[in-house]
N, C-alpha and C positions, 0 to 999 in steps of 0.2 A: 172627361174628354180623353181621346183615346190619340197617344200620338206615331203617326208613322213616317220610315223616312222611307222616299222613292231615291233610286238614279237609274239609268239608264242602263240596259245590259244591254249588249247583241248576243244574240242565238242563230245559232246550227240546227241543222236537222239533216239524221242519215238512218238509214235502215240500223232497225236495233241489234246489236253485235252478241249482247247476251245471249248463254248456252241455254236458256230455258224462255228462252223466243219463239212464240211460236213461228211453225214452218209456213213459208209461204203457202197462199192458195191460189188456183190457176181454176180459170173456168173459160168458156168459148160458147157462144152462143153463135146460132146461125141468122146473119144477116136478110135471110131471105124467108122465111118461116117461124124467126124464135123460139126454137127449140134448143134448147141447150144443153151440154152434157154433164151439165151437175157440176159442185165446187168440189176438187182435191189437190191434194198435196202434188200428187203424181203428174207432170205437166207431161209424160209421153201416155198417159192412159187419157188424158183430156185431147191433144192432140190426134190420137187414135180415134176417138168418138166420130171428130170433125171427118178424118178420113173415113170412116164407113158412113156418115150423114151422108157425102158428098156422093159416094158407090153409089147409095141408096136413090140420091135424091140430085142426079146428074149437072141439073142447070141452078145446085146454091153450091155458090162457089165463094161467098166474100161472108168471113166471121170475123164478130167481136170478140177480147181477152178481159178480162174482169181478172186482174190479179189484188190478191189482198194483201199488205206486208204491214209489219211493226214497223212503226219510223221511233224516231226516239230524238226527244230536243233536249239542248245542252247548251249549259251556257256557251259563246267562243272563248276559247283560251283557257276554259277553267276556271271562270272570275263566273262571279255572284252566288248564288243559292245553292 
């Protein structure tokens, strides 16, 4: 028989602070065609996209942002595992 103890922790969670985190990714999809401008790092070259979709393509005006981050959970206070 295999014995375990439980208690109760509270956990946090905040975007991962570590230097070897990967970098955020930003992407923008257009609301009115779904065309999207690809996922990168660079949120002024994805924002750029939306702006020439829009030149291009006069009457889409309303995008979506798909961003992807490290979150990172931890105990509260420093207590448990």
């Amino acid at each position: 028989m295999t014995r375990s103890v439980l208690r109760y922790v509270q956990w946090t969670m905040s975007p991962d602070p570590a230097e070897d985190s990967p970098e955020m990714i930003h992407e923008l999809g257009c609301g009115t065609c779904r065309a999207t401008s690809g996922a990168g790092g660079d949120f002024e070259a994805v924002r750029d996209w939306a702006f020439a979709h829009t030149g291009a393509n006069p009457s889409h005006r309303r995008y979506h942002e798909l961003i992807w981050r490290v979150w990172r959970m931890a105990p509260a206070g420093g207590e448990g595992p």
